[in-house]
C-alpha positions in Angstrom: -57.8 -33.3 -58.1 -55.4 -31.8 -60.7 -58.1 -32.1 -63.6 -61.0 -30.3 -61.1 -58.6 -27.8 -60.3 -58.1 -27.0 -64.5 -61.6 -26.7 -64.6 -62.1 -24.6 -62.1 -59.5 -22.0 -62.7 -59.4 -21.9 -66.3 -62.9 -23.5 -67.7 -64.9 -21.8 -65.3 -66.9 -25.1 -64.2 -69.8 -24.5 -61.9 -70.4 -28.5 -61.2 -66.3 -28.6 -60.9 -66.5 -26.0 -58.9 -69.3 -27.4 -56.4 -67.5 -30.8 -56.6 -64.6 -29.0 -55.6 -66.5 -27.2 -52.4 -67.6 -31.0 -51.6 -64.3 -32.3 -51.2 -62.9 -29.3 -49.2 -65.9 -29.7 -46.9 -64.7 -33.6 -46.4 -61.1 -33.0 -46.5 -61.4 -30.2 -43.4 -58.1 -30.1 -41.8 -56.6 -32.5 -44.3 -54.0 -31.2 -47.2 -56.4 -32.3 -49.5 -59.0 -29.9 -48.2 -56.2 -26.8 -47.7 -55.3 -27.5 -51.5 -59.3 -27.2 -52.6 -59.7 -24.3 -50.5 -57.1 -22.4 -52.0 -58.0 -23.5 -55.3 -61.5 -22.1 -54.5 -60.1 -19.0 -53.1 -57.5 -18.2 -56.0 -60.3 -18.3 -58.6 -63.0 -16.4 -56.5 -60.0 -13.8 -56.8 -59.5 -13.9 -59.7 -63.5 -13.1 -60.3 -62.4 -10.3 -57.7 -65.0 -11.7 -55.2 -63.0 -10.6 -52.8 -65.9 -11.9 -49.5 -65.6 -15.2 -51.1 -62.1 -15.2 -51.6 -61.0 -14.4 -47.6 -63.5 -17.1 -46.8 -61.7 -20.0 -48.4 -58.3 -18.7 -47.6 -59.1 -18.2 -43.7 -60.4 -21.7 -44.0 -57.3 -22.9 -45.9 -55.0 -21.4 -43.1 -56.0 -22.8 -40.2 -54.2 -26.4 -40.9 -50.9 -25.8 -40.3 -49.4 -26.8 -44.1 -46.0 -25.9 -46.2 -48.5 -23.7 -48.0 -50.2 -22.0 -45.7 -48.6 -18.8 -46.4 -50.5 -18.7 -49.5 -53.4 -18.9 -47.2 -52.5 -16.1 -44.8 -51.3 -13.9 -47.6 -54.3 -14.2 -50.2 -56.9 -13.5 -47.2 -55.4 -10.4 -46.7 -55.1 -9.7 -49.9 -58.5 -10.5 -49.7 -59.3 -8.4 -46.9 -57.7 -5.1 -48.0 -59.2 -5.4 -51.3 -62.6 -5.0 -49.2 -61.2 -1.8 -47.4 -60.3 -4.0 -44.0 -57.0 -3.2 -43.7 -57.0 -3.9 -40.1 -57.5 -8.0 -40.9 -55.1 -7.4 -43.4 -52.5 -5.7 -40.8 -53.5 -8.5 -38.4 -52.3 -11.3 -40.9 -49.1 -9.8 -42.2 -47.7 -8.1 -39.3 -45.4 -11.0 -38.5 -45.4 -12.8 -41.9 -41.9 -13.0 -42.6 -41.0 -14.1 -39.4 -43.3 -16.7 -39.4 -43.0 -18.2 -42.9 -39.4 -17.3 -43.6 -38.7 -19.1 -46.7 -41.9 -18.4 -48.2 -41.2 -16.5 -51.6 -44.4 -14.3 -50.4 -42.4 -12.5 -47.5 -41.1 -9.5 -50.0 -45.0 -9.2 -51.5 -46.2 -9.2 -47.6 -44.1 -6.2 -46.5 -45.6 -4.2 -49.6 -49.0 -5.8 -48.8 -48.8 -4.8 -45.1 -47.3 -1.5 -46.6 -50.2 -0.5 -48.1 -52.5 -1.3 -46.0 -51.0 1.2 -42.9 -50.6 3.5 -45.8 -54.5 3.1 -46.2 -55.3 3.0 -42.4 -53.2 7.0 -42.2 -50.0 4.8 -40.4 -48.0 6.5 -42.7 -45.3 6.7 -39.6 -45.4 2.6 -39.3 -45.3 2.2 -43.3 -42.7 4.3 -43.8 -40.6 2.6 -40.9 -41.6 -0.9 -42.9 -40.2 0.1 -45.8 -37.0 1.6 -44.6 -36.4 -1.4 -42.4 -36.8 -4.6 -44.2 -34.3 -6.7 -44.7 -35.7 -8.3 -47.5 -35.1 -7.4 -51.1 -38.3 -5.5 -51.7 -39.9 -5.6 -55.1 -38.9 -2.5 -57.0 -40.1 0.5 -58.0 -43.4 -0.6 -56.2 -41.5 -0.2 -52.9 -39.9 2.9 -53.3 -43.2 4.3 -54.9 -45.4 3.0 -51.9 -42.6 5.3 -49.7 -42.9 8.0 -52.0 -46.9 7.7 -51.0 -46.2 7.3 -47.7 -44.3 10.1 -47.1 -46.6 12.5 -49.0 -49.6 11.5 -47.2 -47.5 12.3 -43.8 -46.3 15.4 -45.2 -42.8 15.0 -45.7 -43.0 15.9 -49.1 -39.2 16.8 -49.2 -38.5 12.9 -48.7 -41.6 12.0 -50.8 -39.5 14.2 -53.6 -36.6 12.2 -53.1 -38.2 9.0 -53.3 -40.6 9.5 -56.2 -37.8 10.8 -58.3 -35.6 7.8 -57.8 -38.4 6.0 -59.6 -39.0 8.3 -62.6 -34.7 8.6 -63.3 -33.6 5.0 -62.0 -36.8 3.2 -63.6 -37.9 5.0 -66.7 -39.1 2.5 -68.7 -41.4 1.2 -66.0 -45.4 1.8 -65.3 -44.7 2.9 -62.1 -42.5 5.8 -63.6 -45.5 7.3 -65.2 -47.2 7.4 -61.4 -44.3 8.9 -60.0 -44.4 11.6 -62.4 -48.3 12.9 -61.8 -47.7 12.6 -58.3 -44.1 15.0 -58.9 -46.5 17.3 -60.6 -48.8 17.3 -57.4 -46.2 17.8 -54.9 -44.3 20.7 -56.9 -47.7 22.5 -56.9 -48.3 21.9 -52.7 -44.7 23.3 -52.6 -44.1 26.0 -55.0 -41.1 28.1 -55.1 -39.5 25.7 -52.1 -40.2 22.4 -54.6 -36.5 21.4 -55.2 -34.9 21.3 -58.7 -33.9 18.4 -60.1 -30.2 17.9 -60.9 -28.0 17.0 -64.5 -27.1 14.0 -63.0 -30.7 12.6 -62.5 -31.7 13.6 -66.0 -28.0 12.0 -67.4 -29.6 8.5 -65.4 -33.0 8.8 -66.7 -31.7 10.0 -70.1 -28.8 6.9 -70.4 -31.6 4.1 -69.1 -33.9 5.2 -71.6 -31.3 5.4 -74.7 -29.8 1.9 -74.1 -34.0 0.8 -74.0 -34.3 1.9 -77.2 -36.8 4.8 -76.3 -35.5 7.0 -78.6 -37.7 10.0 -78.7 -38.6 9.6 -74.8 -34.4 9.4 -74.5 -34.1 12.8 -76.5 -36.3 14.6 -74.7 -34.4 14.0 -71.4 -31.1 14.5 -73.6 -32.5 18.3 -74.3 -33.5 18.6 -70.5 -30.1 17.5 -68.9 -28.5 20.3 -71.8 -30.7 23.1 -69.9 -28.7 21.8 -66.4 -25.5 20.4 -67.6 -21.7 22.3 -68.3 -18.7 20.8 -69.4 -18.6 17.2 -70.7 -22.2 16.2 -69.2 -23.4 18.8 -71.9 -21.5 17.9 -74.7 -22.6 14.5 -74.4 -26.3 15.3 -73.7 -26.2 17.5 -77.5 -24.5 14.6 -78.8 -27.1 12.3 -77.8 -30.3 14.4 -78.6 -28.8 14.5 -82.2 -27.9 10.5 -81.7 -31.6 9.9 -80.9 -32.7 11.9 -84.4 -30.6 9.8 -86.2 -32.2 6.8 -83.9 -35.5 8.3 -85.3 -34.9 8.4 -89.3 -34.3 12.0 -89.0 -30.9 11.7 -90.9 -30.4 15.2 -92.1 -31.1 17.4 -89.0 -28.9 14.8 -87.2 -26.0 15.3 -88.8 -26.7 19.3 -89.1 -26.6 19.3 -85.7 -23.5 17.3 -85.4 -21.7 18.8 -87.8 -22.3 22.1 -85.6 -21.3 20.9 -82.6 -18.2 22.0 -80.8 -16.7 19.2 -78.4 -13.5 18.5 -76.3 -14.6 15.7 -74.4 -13.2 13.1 -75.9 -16.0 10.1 -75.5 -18.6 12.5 -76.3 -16.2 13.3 -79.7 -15.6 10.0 -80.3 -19.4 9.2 -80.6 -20.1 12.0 -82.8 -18.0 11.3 -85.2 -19.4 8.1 -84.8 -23.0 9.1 -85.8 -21.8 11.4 -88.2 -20.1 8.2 -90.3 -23.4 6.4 -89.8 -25.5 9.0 -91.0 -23.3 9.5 -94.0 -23.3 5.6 -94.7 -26.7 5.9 -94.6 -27.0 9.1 -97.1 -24.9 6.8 -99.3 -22.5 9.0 -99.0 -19.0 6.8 -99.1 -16.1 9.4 -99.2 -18.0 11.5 -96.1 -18.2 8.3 -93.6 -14.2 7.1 -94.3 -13.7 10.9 -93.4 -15.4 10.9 -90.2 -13.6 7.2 -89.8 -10.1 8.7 -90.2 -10.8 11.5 -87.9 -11.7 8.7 -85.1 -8.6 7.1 -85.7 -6.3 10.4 -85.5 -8.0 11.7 -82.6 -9.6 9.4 -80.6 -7.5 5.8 -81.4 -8.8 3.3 -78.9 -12.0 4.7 -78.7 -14.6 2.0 -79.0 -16.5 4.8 -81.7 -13.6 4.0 -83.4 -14.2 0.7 -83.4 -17.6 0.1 -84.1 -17.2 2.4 -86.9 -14.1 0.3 -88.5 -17.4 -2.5 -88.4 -19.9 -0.5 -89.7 -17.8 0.8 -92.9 -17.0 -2.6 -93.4 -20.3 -4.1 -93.3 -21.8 -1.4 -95.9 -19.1 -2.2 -98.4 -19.7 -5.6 -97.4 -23.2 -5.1 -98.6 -22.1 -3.2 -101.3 -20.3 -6.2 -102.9 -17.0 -4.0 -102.3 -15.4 -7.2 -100.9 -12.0 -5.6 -100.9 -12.8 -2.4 -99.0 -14.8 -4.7 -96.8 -12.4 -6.8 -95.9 -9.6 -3.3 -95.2 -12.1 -2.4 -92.3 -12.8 -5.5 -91.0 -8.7 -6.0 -90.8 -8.3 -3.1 -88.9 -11.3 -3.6 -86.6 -9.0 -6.9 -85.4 -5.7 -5.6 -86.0 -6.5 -2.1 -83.7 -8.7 -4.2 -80.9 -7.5 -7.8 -80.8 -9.3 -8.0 -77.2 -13.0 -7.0 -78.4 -15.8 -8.9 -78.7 -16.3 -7.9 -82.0 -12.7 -8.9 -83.3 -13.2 -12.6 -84.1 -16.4 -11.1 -86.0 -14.2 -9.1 -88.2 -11.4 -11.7 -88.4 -14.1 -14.3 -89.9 -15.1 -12.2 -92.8 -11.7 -11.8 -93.6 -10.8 -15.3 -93.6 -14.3 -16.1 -95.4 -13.7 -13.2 -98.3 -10.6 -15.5 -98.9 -12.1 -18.4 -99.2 -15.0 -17.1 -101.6 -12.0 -15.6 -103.8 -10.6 -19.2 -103.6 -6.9 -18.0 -102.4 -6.5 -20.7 -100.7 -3.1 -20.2 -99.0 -4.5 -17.0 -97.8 -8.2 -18.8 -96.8 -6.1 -21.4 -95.1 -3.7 -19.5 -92.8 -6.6 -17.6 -92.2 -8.6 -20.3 -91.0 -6.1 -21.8 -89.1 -5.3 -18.4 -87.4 -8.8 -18.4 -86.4 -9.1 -21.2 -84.6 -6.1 -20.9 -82.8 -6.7 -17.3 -81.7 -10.3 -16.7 -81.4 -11.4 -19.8 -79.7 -14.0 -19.4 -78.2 -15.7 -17.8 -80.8 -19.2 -18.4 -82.7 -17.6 -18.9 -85.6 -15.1 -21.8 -84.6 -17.8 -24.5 -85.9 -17.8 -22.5 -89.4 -14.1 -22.1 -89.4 -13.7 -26.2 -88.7 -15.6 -27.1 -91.3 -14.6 -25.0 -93.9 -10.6 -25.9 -93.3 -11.5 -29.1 -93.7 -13.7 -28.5 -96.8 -10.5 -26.6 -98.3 -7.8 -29.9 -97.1 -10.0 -32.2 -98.7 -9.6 -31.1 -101.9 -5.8 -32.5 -101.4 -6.3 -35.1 -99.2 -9.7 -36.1 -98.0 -8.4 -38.5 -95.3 -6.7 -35.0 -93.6 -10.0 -33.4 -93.3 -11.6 -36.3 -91.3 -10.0 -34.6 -87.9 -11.7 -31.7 -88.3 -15.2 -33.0 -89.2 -14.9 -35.3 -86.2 -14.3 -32.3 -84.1 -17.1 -30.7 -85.0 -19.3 -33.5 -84.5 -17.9 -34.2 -81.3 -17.5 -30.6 -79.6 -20.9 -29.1 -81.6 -22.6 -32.3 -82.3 -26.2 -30.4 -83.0 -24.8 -26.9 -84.3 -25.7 -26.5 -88.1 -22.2 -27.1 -89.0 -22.6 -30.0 -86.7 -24.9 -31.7 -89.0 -23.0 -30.9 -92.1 -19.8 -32.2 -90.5 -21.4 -35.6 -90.2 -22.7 -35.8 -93.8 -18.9 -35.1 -95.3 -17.3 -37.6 -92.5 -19.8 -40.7 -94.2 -18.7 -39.9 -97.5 -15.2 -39.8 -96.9 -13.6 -43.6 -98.3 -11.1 -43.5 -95.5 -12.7 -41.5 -92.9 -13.0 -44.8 -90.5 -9.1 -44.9 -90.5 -8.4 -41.4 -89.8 -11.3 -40.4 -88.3 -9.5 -41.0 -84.4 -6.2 -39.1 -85.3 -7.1 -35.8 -84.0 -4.7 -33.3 -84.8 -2.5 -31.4 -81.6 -3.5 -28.0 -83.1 -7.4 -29.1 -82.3 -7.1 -29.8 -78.8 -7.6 -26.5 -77.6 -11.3 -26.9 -78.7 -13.5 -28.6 -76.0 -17.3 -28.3 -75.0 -18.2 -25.2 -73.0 -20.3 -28.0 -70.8 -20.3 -31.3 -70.7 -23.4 -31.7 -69.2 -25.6 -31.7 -66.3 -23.9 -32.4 -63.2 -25.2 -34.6 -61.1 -22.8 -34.1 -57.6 -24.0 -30.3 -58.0 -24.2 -29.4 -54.2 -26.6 -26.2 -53.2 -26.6 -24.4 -50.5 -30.0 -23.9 -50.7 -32.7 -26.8 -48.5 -34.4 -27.7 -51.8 -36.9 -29.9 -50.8 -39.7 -27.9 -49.0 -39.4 -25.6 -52.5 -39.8 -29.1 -54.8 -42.8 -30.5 -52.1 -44.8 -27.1 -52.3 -44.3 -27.4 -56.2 -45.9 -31.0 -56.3 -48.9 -29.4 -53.8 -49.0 -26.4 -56.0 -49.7 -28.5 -59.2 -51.5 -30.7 -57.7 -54.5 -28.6 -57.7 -53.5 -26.8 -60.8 -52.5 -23.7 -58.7 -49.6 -23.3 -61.6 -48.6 -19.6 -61.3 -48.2 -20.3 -57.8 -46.0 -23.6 -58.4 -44.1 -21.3 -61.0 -43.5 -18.6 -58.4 -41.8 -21.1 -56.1 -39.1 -22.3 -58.6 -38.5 -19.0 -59.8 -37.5 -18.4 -56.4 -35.2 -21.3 -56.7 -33.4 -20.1 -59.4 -33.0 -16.8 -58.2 -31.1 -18.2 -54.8 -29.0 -20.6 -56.6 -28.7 -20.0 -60.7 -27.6 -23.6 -60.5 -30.1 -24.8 -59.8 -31.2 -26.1 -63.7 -33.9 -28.6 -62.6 -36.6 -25.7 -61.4 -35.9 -24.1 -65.4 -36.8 -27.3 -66.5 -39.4 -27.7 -64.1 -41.1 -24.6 -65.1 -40.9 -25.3 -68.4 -42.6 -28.5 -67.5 -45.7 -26.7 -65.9 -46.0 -24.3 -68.8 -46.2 -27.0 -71.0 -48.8 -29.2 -69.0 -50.9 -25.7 -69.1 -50.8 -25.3 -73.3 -48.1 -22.6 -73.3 -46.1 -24.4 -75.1 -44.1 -21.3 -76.3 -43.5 -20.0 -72.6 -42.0 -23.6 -71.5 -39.8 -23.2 -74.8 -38.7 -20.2 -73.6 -37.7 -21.6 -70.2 -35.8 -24.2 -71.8 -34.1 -22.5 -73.4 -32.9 -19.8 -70.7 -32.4 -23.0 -68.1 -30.6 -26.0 -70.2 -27.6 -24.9 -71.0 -25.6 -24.9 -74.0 -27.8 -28.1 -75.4 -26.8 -28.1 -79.4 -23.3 -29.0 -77.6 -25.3 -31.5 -76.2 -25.3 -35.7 -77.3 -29.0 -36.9 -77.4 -28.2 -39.4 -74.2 -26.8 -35.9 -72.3 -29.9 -34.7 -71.7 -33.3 -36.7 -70.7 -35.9 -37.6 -73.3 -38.5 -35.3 -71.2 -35.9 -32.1 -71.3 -35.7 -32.8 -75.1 -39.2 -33.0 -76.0 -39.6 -29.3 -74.0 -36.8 -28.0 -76.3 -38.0 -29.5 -79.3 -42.0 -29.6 -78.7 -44.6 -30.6 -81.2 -48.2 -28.7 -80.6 -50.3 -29.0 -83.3 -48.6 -32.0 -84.6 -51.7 -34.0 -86.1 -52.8 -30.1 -87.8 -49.0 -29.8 -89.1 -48.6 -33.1 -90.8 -51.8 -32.8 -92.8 -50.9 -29.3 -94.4 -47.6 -30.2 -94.8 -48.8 -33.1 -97.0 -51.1 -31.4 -98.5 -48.6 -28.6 -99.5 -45.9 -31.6 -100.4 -43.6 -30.0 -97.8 -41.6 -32.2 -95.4 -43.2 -31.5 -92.1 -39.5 -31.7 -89.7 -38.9 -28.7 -91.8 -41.9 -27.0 -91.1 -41.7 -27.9 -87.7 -38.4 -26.6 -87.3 -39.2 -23.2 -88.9 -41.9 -22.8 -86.8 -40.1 -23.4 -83.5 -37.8 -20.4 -85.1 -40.3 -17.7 -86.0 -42.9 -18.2 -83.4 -41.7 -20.7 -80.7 -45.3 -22.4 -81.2 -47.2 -19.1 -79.9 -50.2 -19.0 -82.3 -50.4 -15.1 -81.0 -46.8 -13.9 -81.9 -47.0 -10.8 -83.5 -43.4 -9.7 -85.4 -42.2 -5.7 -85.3 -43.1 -5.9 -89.0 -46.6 -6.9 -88.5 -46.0 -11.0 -89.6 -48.8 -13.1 -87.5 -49.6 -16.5 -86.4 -47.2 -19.9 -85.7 -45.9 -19.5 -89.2 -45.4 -15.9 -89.1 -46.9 -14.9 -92.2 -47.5 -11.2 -93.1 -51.0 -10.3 -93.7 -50.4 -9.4 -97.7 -48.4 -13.0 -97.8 -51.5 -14.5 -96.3 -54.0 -12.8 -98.7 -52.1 -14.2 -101.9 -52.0 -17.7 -100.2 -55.8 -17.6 -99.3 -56.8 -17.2 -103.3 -54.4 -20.7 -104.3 -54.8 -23.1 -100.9 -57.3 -26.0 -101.9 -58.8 -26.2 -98.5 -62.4 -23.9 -98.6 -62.2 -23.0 -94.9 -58.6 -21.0 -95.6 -59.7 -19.8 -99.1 -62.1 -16.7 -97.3 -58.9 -14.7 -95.7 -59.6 -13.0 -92.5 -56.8 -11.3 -90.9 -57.8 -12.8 -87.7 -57.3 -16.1 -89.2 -53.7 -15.7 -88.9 -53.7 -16.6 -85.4 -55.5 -19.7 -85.9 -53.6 -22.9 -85.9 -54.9 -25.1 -88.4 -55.5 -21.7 -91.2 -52.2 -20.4 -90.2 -50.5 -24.2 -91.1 -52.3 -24.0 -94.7 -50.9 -20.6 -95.6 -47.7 -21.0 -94.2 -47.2 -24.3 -95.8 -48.3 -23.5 -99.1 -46.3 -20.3 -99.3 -43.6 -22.8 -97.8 -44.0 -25.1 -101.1 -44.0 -21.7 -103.6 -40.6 -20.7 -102.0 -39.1 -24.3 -102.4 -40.8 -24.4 -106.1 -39.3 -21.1 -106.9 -35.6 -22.4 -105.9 -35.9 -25.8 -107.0 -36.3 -27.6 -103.5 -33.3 -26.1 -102.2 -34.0 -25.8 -99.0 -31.1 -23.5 -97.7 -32.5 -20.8 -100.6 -36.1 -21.1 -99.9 -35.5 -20.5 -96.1 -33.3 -17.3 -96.5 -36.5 -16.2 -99.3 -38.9 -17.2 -96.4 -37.2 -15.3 -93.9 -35.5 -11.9 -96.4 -37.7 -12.0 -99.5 -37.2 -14.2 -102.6 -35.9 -11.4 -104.7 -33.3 -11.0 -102.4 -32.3 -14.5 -102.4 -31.9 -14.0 -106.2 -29.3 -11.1 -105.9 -27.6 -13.2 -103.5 -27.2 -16.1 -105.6 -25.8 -13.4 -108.7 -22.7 -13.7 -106.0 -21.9 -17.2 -106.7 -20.7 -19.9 -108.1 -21.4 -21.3 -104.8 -20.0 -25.2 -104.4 -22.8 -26.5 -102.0 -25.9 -24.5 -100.5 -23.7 -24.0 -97.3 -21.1 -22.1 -99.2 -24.3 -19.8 -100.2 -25.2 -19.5 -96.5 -22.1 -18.7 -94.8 -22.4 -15.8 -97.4 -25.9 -14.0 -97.2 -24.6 -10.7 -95.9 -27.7 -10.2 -93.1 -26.6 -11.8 -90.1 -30.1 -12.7 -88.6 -31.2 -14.3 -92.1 -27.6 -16.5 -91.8 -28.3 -17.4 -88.7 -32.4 -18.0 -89.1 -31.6 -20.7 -92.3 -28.8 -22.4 -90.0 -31.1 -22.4 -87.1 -34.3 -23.9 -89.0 -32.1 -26.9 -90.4 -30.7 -27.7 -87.6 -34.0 -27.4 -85.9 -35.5 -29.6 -88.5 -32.4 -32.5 -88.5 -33.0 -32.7 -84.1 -36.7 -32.7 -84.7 -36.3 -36.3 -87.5 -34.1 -37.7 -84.8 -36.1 -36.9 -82.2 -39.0 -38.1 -83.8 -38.0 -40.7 -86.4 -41.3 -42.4 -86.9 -43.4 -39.4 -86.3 -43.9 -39.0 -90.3 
């Protein structure tokens, strides 16, 4: 039935389709026939024949089922979306009450909602609304209040209610209604339409700045400076100018700031701030440590100050000015040992001294890290390079700290590497079991699934409405149910995995990575036999296999690596579309592509189309191919040709100027842009799971 379903739903098969209508006809009564109904009703629907539709869900709710909710609700969906909103009052009145657990309820009361809204029971929605004890879906609920109200004529409360969706949700669709209907009300009321305060334009204003929304944040900055005194004004001109730096408009940022008069000290503290970041980027050295030293006189503890004790030293940091680097990143750890960002700074410290080659320095340093910052992301690195720097005295002594690694971050880049120096050490098998006391401080952040996990949720109707759900192919609807899950009890790992199951059985490959990701947790601390052989294979999937081993051949490219760079840069969506405009599963730039399309051999790849990018197989030629030039251009080294793949080759070839690097890992722990760092770590350690995963898949 699963298989008719597909067809149905997504193929569009009339004879699956009458097949289907067959077998509900012959299944009447019968779950079988409930499932086929629904199927039919969901896709009629979806083709927004909304008659045919309530037919197949009335029929489908008759049999008392665990899913006839979906029945009840759909028809009147069904029903409203023909204008009977009487029907659709009928079904939903006493929806949650009678299907309690049914992840519908919150969508019935806005349903329902809308439909007294429709029918002029403005009086009944609005007591709906204000009533349920559900969590309602939001802004949608407050909006369909908002409506209510003004169709009553309480536009006072309409006001109040529309407003809380354009400040409290201004990133949202809904906040764009909210704002035309504002518009319509203030002209109904005129001179007695009430203002609205600082402190809704300051929430509005804040939301929108921490989305990134820069230009939509300024413009509510400048509005909240027409209603705001005192420190709420300071910080609203501090922030419009913030936002024009935000924009790339440097110079009339930092005008403004350097204009600005401010005693509030957070709203100081940030200006300054901006001021040394729009100096830093004005290349302007002496100005920024100015702005710097006037943080730390005035405003001390100020986390401006801090993240501007970062900033200087990453720009002198990419300014091969190791030593002025390394003065800001000591402060930023010295002055806030408790912040997040202070095992950051501490690290490049520690790693400066070990690129110098002090190696008293790099090794107190080391050792100060991993005794003080743990946990920190950087612990892995910090292992492995301590025991890189005692093995050149004794390679035995370094064993401990390999074997660590490999047992505490057994799939973590430095993971790999760890294992690699532990099989070449002669007397690693004696030493390798006498772990050091100053180690055993580091342990796993999980140790795995847990199987006695008790939840104090009734799983089981959730997992059998899944198995009818999927049954018939009624996916989103399976999906919506373990969402639900996971929402009630966020321990509840096995509906992630499930839903990452689902969205793989549908083709969606990178959605199902996705939830594997966001539901299995902590898996590179993970041993292969932690986790099952099915949860694996949806971290570490393999669409487009057969395609990918032929153009990796054909480039001479091993395919684990382009398998693992792929499951970096796109997550196996051939539609991924970068900020920079790079396309496709290999995400290739459309100028990269062009160049590629006059040297592949294959004819079908050799007339470039930029739609061609998000085809599978002409995507794999290019992306391979350009793969191969990379690796040609830096002699097969893989760790170069990644960070070239990822930052440009002519970057990779200042980086290198920095060396003598011992090993390609010394060159990696030292490309200054963190997100290249991290992509060439992830990639080969992506690559080394996918050849264990797969040994014999070459």
């Amino acid at each position: 039935m699963q298989n008719i379903g597909k067809a149905v739903l997504e193929e569009k098969s009339l004879g699956q389709h009458r097949l289907l209508g067959e077998f509900a006809a012959y299944y009447e009564d019968q779950i079988p026939g409930v499932l086929a109904h629904l199927t039919l009703g969901y896709a009629a629907l979806q083709e927004k024949k909304y008659a045919e539709a309530g037919k197949q869900f009335e029929a489908a709710g008759k049999t008392p089922t665990l899913v006839q909710d979906y029945a009840v609700f759909y028809h009147a969906v069904s029903e409203a979306a023909l204008g009977n909103h009487e029907a659709a009052v009928l079904l939903l009145r006493e929806f949650p009450a009678r299907h309690p657990s049914s992840v519908l309820a919150p969508k019935s009361v806005l349903q329902l909602g809308r439909s007294l809204v429709a029918l002029g029971r403005t009086a009944d929605a609005i007591k709906l609304l204000q009533s349920s004890q559900l969590a309602l879906p939001e802004p949608d609920a407050t909006l369909l209040l908002a409506q209510a109200h003004q169709q009553s004529g309480r536009l006072l409360e309409a006001v109040a209610a529309y407003r809380k969706v354009y400040y409290s949700y201004p990133s949202s669709a809904q906040a764009d209604d909210a704002e035309k209907s504002l518009k319509q009300v203030q002209l109904k009321m005129g001179k007695s339409y009430p203002a609205a305060t600082a402190e809704m334009w300051q929430t509005r204003a804040d939301k929108l700045y921490d989305a990134g929304r820069w230009s939509n944040a300024q413009t509510a900055y400048r509005t909240l400076a027409t209603l705001a005194s005192g420190s709420l004004l300071e910080h609203a001109r501090v922030r419009v100018s913030a936002c024009q730096y935000q924009l790339g408009a440097t110079w009339p940022a930092l005008n403004s700031l350097q204009k600005l008069q401010v005693a509030d000290r957070d709203a100081g503290a940030e200006r300054l701030y901006t001021m040394a970041a729009a100096y830093r980027r004005l290349g302007r050295q002496d100005s920024m440590e100015q702005q710097i030293a006037e943080l730390a006189k005035r405003y001390p503890d100020s986390e401006w100050h801090e993240k501007a004790l970062v900033l200087a030293g990453n720009h002198y940091l990419l300014q091969k000015e190791y030593d002025r680097a390394g003065d800001f990143y000591r402060k930023s750890y010295e002055e806030f040992p408790q912040s997040d960002e202070a095992a950051t700074g501490h690290w490049k410290v520690a790693w400066q001294a070990y690129r110098e080659r002090r190696w008293a320095d790099a090794r107190q340093l080391l050792e100060e890290h991993i005794q003080n910052f743990n946990p920190s992301p950087q612990i892995p690195a910090a292992l492995y390079w301590l025991g890189r720097l005692i093995e050149r005295e004794s390679p035995a002594a370094a064993a401990p700290y390999y074997q660590k690694i490999s047992e505490v971050f057994p799939n973590y880049y430095y993971g790999l590497l760890a294992r690699q120096r532990l099989a070449g050490l002669p007397l690693a098998r004696a030493t390798v079991t006498a772990m050091t006391t100053s180690l055993n401080h580091i342990q796993r952040s999980i140790a795995g699934p847990n199987p006695d996990r008790k939840s104090s949720l009734n799983e089981g109707p959730y997992r059998e409405r899944v198995r009818l759900l999927e049954s018939t192919w009624l996916m989103d609807w399976a999906i919506d149910e373990l969402h639900a899950v996971v929402a009630k009890d966020a321990s509840a790992t096995w509906a992630g995995s499930e839903m990452a199951r689902l969205e793989r059985e549908r083709g969606r490959y990178h959605i199902a990575l996705r939830y594997a990701k966001r539901y299995v947790p902590s898996y590179f601390a993970q041993d292969i036999p932690d986790l099952s052989r099915d949860v694996w294979e949806l971290l570490f999937p393999r669409p487009y296999w057969d395609q990918l081993k032929k153009q990796a051949a054909a480039a001479k490219v091993d395919p684990y690596l382009v398998a693992g760079l792929i499951r970096q840069e796109s997550e196996y969506d051939p539609r991924a579309r970068s900020r920079s405009n790079a396309r496709g599963l290999m995400q290739l730039l459309p100028s990269t592509a062009r160049m590629m399309a006059r040297r592949v051999p294959d004819p079908k790849a050799r007339r470039y189309q930029l739609a061609s990018l998000y085809v599978p197989d002409i995507n794999l030629v290019y992306g391979t191919f350009y793969l191969k030039k990379v690796l040609d251009q830096f002699d097969g080294t893989a760790e170069y040709a990644l960070a070239g793949y990822n930052a440009g080759e002519n970057r990779v070839v200042e980086w290198l100027q920095n060396g003598p690097f011992e090993e390609p890992a010394e060159f990696v722990e030292s490309i200054p842009f963190t997100e290249t760092r991290e992509y060439v770590q992830a990639v080969l350690r992506n690559a080394a799971l996918y050849r264990e995963l797969y040994p014999d898949a070459q």
